[in-house]
C-alpha positions as MATLAB code, in Angstrom:
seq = 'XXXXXXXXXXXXXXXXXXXXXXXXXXXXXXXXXXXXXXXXXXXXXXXXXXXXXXXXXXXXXXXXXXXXXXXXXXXXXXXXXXXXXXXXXXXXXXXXXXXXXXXXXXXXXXXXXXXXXXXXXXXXXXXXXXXXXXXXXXXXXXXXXXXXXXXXXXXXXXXXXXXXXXXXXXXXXXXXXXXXXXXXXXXXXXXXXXXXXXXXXXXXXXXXXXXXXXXXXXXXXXXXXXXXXXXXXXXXXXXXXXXXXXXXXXXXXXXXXXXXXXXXXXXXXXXXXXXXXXXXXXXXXXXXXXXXXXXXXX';
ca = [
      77.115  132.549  159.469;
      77.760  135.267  157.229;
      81.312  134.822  156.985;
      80.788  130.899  156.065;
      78.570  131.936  153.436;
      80.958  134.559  151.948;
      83.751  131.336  151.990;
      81.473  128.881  150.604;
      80.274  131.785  147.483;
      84.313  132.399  146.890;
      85.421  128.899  146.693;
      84.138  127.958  143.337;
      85.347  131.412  141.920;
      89.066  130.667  142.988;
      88.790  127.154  141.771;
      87.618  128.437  138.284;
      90.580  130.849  138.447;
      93.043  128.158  138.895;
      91.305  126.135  136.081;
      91.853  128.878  133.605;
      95.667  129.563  134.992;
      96.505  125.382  134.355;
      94.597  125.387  130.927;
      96.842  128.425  130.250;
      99.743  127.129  131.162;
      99.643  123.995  129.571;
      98.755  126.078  126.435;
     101.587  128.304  126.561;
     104.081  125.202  127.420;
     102.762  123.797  123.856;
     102.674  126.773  121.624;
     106.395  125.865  120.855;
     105.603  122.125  119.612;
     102.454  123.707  117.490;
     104.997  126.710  115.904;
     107.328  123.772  115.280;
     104.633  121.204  113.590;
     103.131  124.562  111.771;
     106.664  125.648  110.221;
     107.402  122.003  109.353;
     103.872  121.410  107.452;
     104.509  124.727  105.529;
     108.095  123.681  104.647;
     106.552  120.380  103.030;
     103.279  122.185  101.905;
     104.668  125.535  100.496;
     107.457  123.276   97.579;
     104.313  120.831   97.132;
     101.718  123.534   96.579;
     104.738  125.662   94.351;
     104.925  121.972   92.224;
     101.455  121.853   91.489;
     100.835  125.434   90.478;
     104.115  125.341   88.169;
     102.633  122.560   86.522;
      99.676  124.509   85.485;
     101.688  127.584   84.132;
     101.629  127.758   80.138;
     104.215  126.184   78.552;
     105.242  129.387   76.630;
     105.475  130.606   80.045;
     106.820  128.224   82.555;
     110.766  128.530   81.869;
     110.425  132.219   82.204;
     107.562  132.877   84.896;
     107.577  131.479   88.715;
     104.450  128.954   90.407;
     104.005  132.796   92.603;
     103.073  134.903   89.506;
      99.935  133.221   88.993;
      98.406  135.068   91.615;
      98.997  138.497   89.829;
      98.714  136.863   86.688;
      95.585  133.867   86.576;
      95.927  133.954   82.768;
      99.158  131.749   82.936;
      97.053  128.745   84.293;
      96.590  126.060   82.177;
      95.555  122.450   81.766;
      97.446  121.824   78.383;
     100.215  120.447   79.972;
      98.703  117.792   81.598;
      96.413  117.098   78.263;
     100.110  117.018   76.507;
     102.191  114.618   78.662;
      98.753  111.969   78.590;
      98.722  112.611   74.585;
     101.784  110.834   74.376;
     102.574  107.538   75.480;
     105.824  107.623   77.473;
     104.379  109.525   80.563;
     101.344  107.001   81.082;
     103.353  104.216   80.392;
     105.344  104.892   82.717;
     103.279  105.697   85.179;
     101.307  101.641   84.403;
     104.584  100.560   84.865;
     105.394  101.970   87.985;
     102.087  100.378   89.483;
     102.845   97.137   88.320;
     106.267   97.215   89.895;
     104.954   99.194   92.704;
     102.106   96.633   93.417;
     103.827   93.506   92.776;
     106.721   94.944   95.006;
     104.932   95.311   97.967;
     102.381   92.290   97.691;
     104.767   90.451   97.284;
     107.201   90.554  100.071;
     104.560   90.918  102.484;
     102.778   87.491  101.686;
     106.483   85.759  101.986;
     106.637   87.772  105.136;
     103.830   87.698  107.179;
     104.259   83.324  106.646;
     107.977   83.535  107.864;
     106.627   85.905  110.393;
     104.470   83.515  111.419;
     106.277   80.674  111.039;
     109.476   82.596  113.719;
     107.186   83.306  116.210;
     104.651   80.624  116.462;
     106.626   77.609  114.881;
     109.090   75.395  116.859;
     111.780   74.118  114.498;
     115.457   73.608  114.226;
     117.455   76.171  114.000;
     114.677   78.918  114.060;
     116.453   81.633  116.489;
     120.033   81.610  114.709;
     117.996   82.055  111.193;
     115.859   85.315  112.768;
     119.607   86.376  113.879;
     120.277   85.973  110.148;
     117.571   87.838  108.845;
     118.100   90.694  111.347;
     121.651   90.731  110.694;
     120.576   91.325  106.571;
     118.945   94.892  107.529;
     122.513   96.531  107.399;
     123.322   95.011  104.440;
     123.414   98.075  102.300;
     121.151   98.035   98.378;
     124.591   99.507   96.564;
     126.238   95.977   97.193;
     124.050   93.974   95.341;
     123.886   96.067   92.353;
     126.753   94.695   90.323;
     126.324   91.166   91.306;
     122.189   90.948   90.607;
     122.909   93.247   87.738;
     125.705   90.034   86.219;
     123.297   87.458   87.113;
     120.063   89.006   85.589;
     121.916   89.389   82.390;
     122.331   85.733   82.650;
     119.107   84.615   83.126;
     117.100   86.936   81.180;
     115.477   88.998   83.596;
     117.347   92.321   83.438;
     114.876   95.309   82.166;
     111.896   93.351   83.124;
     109.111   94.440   85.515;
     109.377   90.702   87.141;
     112.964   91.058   87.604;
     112.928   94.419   89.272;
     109.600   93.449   91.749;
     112.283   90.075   92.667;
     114.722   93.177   93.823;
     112.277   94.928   95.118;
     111.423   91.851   97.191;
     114.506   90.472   98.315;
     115.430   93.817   99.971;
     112.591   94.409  101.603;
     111.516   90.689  103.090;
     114.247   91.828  106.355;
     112.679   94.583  107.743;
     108.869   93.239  106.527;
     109.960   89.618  108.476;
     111.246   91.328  110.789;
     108.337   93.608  111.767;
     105.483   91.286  111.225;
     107.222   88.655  113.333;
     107.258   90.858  116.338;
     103.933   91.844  115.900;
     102.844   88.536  115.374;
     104.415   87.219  118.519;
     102.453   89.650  120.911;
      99.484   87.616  119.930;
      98.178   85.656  122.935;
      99.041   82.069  123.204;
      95.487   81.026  124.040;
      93.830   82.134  120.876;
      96.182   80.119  118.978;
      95.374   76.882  121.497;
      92.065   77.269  121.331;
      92.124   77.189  117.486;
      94.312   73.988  117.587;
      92.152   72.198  119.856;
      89.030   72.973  117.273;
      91.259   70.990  115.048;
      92.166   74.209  113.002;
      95.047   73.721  110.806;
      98.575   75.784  110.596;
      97.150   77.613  107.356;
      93.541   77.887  109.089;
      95.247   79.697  111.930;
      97.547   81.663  109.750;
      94.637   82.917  107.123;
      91.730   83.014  110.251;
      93.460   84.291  113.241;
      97.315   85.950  112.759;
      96.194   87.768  109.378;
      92.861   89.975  110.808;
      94.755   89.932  113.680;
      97.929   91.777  111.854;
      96.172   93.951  109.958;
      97.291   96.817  111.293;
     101.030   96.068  110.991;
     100.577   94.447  107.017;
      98.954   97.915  106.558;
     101.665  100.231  107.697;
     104.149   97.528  105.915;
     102.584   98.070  102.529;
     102.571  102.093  103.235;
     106.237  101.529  104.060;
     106.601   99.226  100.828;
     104.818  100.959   98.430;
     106.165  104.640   98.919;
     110.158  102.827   98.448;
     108.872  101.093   95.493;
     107.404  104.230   93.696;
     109.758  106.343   94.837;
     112.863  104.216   93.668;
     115.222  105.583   90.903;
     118.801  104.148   91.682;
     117.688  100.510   91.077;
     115.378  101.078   87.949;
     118.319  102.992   86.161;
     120.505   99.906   86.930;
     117.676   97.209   85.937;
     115.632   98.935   83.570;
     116.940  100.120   80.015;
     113.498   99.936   78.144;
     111.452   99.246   81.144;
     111.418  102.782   82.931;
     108.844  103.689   85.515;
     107.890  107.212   86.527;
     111.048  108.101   88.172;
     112.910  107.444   85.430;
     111.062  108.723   82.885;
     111.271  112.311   84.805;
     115.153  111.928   84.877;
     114.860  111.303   81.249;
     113.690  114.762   81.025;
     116.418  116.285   82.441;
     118.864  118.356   79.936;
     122.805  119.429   80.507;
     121.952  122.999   80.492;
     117.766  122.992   80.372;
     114.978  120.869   81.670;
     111.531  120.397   80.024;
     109.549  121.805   83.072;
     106.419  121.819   81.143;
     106.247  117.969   81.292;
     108.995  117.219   84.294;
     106.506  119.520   86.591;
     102.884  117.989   85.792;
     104.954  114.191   85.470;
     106.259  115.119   89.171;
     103.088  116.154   90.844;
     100.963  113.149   89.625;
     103.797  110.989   90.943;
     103.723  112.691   94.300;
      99.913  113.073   94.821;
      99.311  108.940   94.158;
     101.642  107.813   97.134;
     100.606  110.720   99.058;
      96.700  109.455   98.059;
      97.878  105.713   99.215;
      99.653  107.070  102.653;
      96.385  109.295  103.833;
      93.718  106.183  102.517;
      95.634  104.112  105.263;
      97.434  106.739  107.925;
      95.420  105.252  110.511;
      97.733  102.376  110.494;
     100.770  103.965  110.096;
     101.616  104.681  114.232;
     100.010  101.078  114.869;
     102.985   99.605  112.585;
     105.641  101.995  114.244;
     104.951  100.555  117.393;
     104.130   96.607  116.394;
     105.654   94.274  118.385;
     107.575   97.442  121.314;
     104.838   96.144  123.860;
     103.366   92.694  124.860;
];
């Protein structure tokens, strides 16, 4: 009896020991992966944080002092550039501009999207497979190639260095990957909701706007992210469109000097048009894995 009762006491104890050796284990087998994430967010964090404190050095100061000095030397922090680059029009022009290419470029192409999206995966009509084949096929097709041609024709028809005409690029090169993706999502949809709704004598549009859209949200939400950082982001085709009509990007570049740069307005200009993407990519993260993977599983 007294040897059954000194098993039955030492049973939990080596069970609790083997707990701690797994848990461990399994933590020493991920401290790599965690180093790894930890170097990467400082490697992203350290030039970001760096951007933001340079923007805040004086100006008398900034082409002569580096972002680290400020901790030795608070005095150098200041707000006047930021009160000087929103005294003068060009900066928040810019930046208006840049939303109004930035918002028409993504609303756009995903409206025209998610109804071809729609239309290849639910809709039976002729031709319908070869014409996905096309639109798959367009995702190699490479931006550069269509610079000189769209460049000739907007000439032509009036709509080079116009907001319109660069949201129309903007468009056109993004509907592939945006028909593409939505359609796929789209597609793992069951069947029976769709029935159901067609034997209630809903309509193709009813479905579309009460069933595919709440449905997709989570893949028109990752879209847009995708969308709307390319758009605001973009340089190469607003230098080639835009001569008068400049967005953010450009404006910066406009800064930029043979042998000297104007830091004191290229540094606070640069931070304001990192923080609002980064403000529009954390407002819908959540989304952002749910797009990745639209359409991989059904």
């Amino acid at each position: 009896m007294t040897t059954v009762s000194v098993d039955a006491e030492a049973a939990p104890v080596v069970v609790v020991a083997e707990s701690v050796a797994r848990r461990l284990t399994r933590l020493a087998a991920k401290t790599p992966v965690y180093v790894f994430l930890v170097v990467i967010g400082l490697l992203w964090l350290v030039p970001t944080f760096g951007l933001f404190v340079q923007s805040l050095i004086a100006p008398s100061k900034i082409n002569s002092a580096g972002w680290w000095e400020v901790f030795s030397t608070p005095s150098l922090i200041t707000f006047d550039n930021y009160r000087s680059i929103f005294a003068d029009d060009a900066i928040p022009s810019a930046l208006l501009t840049t939303v109004w290419i930035a918002l028409g470029g993504t609303i756009l192409p995903i409206i025209v999207a998610a109804l071809a999206g729609y239309a290849f995966a639910w809709l039976e009509f002729p031709g319908r497979d070869w014409l996905f084949l096309l639109v798959v096929a367009l995702l190699v097709v490479p931006l550069q190639m269509a610079l000189i041609p769209i460049f000739s024709l907007y000439s032509d028809i009036g709509l080079f260095d116009t907001v319109f005409g660069l949201i129309l690029f903007h468009t056109a090169f993004a509907l592939p990957f945006a028909i593409f993706l939505l359609r796929n999502f789209f597609i793992g949809i069951p069947r029976d909701l769709l029935e159901a709704a067609r034997i209630d004598g809903a309509s193709e549009l009813t479905i579309f706007v009460r069933v595919i859209l709440p449905l997709g949200l989570p893949a028109i939400a990752s879209l847009a992210i995708f969308q709307f950082l390319w758009v605001w982001n973009d340089l190469l085709v607003a230098l080639t469109f835009g001569r008068n009509t400049q967005p953010i990007t450009v404006a910066i570049f406009s800064q930029m000097r043979e042998f000297s740069a104007n830091l004191e307005v290229i540094a606070p200009a640069a931070f304001i048009s990192l923080a609002i993407p980064l403000v529009v990519f954390l407002m819908f993260q959540r989304y952002f894995v749910q797009g990745l993977l639209a359409g991989s599983v059904k």
